[in-house]
C-alpha positions in Angstrom: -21.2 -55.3 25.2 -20.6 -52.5 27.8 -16.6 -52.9 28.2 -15.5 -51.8 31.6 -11.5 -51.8 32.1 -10.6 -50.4 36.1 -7.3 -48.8 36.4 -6.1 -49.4 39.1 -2.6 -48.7 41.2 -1.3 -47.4 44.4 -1.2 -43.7 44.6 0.5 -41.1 42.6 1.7 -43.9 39.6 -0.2 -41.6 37.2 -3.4 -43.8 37.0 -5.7 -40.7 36.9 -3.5 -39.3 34.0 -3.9 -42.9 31.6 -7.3 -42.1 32.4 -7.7 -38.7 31.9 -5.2 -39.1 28.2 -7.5 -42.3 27.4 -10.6 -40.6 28.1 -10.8 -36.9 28.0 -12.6 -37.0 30.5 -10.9 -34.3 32.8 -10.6 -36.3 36.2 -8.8 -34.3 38.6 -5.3 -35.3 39.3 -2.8 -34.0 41.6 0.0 -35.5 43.9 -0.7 -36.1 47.0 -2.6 -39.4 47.4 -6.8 -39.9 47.2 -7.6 -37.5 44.5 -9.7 -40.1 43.2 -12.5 -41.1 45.7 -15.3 -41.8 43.6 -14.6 -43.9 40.5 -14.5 -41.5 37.9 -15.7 -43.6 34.6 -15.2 -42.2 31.3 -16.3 -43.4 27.5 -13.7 -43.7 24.8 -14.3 -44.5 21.1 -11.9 -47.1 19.6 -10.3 -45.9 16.9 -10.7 -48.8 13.9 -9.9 -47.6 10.7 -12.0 -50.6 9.1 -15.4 -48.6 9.8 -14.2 -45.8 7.8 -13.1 -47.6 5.0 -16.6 -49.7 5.5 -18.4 -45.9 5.9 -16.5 -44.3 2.5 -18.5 -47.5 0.6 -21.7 -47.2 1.9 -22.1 -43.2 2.7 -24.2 -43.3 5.6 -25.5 -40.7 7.3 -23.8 -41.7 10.4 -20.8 -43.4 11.7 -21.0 -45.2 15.7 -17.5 -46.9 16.4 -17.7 -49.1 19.3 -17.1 -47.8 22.7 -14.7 -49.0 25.9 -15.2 -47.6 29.4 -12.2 -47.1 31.6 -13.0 -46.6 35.3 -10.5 -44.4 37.4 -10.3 -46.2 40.7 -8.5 -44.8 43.7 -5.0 -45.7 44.5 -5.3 -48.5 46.8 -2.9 -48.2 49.7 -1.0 -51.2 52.3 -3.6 -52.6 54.7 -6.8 -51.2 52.2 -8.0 -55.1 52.5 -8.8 -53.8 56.3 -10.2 -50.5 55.2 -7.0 -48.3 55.0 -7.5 -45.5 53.2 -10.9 -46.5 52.4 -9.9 -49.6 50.8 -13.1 -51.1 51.3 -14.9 -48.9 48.8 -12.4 -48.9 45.8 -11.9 -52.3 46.6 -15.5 -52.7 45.8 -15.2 -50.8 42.9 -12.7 -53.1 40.8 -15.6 -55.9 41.2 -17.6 -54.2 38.7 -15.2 -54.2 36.1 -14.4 -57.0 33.4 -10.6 -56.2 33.1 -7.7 -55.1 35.3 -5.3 -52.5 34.2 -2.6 -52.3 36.9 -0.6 -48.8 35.9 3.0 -49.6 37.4 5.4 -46.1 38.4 8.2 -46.1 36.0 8.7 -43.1 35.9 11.0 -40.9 38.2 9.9 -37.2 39.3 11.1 -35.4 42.3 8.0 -33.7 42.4 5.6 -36.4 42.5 6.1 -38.4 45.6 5.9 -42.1 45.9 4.8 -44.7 48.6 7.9 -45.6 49.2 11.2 -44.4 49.0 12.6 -45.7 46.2 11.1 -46.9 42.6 10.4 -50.9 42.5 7.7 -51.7 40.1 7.7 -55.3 41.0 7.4 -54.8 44.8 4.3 -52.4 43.9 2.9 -55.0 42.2 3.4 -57.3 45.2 1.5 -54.8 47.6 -1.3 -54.8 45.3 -1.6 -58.3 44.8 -1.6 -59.0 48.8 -4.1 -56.7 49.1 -6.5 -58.1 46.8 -5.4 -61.6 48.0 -6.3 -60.6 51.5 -9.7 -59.1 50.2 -10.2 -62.4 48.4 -9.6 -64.9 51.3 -12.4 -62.9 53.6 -14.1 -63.4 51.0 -14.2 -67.0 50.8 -14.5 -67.7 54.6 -17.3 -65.6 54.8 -18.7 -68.1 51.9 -17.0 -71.1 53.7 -18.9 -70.4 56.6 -22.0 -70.3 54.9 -21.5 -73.8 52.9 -20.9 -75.5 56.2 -24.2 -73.8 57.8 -26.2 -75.4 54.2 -23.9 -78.6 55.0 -25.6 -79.7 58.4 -28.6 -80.6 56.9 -27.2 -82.6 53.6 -23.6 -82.8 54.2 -23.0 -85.0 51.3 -24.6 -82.1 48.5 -22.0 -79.4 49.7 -19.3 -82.2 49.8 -17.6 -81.3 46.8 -18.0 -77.4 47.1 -16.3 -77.3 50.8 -13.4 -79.1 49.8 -12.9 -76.9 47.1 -13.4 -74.2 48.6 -11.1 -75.2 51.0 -8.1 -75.3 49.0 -9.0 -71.8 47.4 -8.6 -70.6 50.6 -4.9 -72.4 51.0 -4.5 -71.3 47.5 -5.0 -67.5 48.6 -2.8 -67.8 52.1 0.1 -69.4 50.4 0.2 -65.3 48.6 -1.1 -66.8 44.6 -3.9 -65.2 43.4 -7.8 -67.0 42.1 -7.5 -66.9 38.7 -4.0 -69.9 38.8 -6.4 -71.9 41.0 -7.7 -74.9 38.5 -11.2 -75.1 38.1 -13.4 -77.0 35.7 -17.0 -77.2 35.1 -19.1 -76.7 38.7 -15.7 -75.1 39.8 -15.8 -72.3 37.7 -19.4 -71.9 38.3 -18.3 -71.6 42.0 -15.3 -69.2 41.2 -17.6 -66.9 39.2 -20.4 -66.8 42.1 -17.4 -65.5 44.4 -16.4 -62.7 42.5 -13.3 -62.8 43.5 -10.7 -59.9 42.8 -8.1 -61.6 41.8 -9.8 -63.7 39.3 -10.2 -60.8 37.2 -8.3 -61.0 33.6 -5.6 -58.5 34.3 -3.2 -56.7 32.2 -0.2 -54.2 32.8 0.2 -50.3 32.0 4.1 -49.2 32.8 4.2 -45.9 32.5 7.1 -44.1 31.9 8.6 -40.9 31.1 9.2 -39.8 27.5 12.7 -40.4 27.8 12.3 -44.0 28.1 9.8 -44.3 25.0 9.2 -46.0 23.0 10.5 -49.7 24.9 9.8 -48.7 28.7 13.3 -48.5 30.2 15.1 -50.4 32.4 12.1 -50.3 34.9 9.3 -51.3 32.6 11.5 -54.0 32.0 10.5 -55.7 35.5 6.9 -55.2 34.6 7.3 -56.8 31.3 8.6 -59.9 32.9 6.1 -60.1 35.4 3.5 -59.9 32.7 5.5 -62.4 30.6 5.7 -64.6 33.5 1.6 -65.1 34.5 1.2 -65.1 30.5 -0.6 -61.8 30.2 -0.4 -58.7 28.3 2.0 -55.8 29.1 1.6 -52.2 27.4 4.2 -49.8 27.5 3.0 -45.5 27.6 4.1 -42.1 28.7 0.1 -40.8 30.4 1.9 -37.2 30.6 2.8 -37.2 26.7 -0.5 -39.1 25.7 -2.7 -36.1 28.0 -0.9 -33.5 25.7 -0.9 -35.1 22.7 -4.7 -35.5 23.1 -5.6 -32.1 22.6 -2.7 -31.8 19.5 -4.4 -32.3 15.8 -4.3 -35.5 14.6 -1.9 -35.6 12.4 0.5 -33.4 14.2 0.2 -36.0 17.1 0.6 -38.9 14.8 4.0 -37.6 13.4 5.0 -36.6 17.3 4.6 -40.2 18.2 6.2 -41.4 15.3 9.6 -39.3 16.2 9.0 -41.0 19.3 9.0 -44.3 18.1 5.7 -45.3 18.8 3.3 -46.2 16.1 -0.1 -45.6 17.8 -1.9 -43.9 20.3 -1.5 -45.4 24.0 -5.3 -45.5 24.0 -5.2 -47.6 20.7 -2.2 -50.1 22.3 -4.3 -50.7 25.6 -7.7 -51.2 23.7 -6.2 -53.8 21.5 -4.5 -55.3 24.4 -7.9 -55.4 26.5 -9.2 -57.2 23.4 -6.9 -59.7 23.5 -6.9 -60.1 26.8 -10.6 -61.0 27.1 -10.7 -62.7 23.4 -13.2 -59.6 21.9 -13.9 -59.0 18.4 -15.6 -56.5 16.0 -18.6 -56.9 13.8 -20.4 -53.9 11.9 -23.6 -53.6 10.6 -25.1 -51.2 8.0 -28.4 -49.6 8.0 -29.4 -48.8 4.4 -27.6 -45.4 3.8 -28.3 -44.7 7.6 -25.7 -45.7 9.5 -22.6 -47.8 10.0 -22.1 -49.4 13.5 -19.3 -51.2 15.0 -20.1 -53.4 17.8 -18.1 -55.5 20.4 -18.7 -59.1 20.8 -16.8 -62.2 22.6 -14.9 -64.4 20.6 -16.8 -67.8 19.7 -19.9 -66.1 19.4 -22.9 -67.0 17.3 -24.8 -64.9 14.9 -27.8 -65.4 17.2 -25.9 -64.1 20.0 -24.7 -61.3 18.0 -27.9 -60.3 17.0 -28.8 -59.9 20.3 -26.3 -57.7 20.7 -28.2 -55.0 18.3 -31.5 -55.6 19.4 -32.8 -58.1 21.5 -36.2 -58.0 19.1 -33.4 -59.0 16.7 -32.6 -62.1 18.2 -36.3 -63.4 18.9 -37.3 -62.7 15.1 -34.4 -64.1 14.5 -33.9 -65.5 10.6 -31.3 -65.4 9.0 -27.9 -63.1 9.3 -26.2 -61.6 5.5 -23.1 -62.0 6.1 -20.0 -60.2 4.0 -16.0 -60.4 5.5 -14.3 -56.4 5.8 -11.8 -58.1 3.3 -14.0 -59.4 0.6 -16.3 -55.8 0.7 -13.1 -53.6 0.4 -12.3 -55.8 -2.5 -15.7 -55.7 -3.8 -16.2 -52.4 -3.6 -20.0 -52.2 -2.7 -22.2 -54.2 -0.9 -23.7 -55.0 -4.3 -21.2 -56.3 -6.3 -20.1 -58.5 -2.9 -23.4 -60.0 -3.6 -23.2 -60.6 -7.1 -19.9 -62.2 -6.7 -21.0 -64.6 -4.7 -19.3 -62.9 -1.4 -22.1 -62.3 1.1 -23.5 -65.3 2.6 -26.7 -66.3 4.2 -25.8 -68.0 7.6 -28.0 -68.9 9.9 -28.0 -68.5 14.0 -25.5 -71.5 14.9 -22.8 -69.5 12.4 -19.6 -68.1 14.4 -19.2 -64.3 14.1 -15.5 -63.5 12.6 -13.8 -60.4 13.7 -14.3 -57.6 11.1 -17.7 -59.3 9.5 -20.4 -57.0 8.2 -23.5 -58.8 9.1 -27.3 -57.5 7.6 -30.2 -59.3 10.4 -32.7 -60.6 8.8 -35.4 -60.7 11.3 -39.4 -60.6 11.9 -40.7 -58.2 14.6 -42.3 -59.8 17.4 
């Protein structure tokens, strides 16, 4: 699964420097609004310590941890739902992504100037939210207008749709956002058609000043309750600290953060919190004394499905999937004496994938 998370904000919160301390990946970043104009998408390895431990067993050539892509998207701006400061085209942007992560200002700087005057996270969540809200409801009159057009011909078979999607649309002008609107069945077929931006899962970055680490301050703590409020996850990092400490060694960063109170990286806090956020797991495979490969899958999955995941060749020769827990092989000690215990299993394509399995396809090429 190619994991896309879009960070997103209104200008000069710092989004650009999560990105750039999450990623490496060098965006520019300066502050005056608009630096950003073309997502700038960047690739960063989750840190798992299980595929080392799983790697120091087998001694493979080669090590792949699984991947997450974060996607720098330009500050969005009052009135961008009607094209202000080319709203149109970063709003466009946050529909490719699976996840939202809304980086709230909670930090104070004289030189870094703000949209408004004064610091009020929860009033820049609010302008964000209307914006994407206002996106949304053109959105759904545009499809409104195209159900009543199918309607005039078999007004009973777009019945059901129309009314629904007319109290989306009251849903959206009374300010509450797609994904607290109830849908079941054909409903959330609908919603997922409409690709709605406020349906996306969404979770919160506050980011702060070093001084306020490790809890946030007294501004992160309006961000926390928002987040506690619409029952979603809230992570708490200083981007300027994380940029330098990205380039520290390892260890010498580690025992930074640990002064600091924190016990991880913030790129290690927000990809566990993504996870969570859209139920993911982790599953490894092995490849002889090749490699060792971790790999992201939903939660609920099946073997077959995580076959697929590998090598679609995998899935269609699909036969039967060895399958070992992270626990039982660390206690093992080697695949091999996991087997003779009794600890690796044969399942077959109907069995659900458990986060931190080590899973051998047994398959026959097409």
């Amino acid at each position: 699964m190619s994991l896309q998370i879009g960070i997103v904000g209104l200008p000069n919160v710092g989004k650009s420097t999560v990105f750039n301390a999450l990623t490496k990946a060098g965006a520019a970043v300066a502050s005056y609004p608009f630096t950003t104009i073309d997502p700038n998408v960047g690739v960063a390895e989750v840190d798992d310590p299980r595929i080392k431990d799983i790697a120091a067993l087998v001694g493979p050539e080669r090590v792949v941890p699984t991947a997450i892509q974060f996607v720098d998207i330009a500050g969005l701006v009052k009135g961008a739902s009607r094209g202000e400061g080319l709203g149109n085209q970063f709003l466009g942007h946050i529909r490719n992504v699976d996840a939202i992560a809304m980086v709230v200002r909670c930090f104070r700087d004289p030189d870094v100037t703000h949209v408004s005057t004064d610091l009020d996270p929860q009033a820049d969540i609010e302008t964000i939210d209307l914006e994407l809200i206002l996106a949304d409801l053109a959105t759904v009159e545009r499809r409104m207008e195209k159900v009543k057009s199918m309607a005039k011909a078999r007004p009973k078979d777009y019945e059901a749709q129309l009314a629904w999607l007319t109290g989306l649309r009251r849903h959206l002008d009374d300010g509450a956002r797609a994904d607290s609107y109830g849908q079941v069945d054909r409903e959330a077929t609908w919603l997922g058609e409409l690709n709605l931006l406020t349906a996306r899962p969404r979770l919160y970055v506050a980011n702060v000043g070093e001084e306020d680490l490790p809890d946030g301050g007294e501004l992160a703590v309006q961000v926390a309750e928002t987040a506690a409020a619409e029952e979603t996850e809230m992570v708490v990092l200083c981007a300027l600290l994380e940029t330098e400490l990205a380039e520290w060694p390892p260890d010498e960063a580690a025992d930074y953060r640990a002064e600091v109170g924190l016990r991880e990286s913030g790129l290690q806090t927000l990809v566990k919190a993504g996870y969570r956020l859209l139920h993911l797991i982790t599953f490894f495979t092995t490849t002889g004394g090749k490699e060792v490969r971790a790999w992201t899958l939903r939660q609920g999955s099946t073997a077959l499905e995580a076959a697929g995941k590998v090598h679609t060749d995998m899935q269609r020769g699909f036969i039967r999937a060895e399958v070992v827990s992270y626990g039982d092989l660390m206690a093992a000690g080697s695949l091999a004496t996991a087997r003779e215990k009794g600890l690796l299993r044969l399942e077959g394509r109907e069995y659900v994938v458990q986060d931190g399995d080590v899973i051998h396809f047994r398959f026959s090429p097409p």
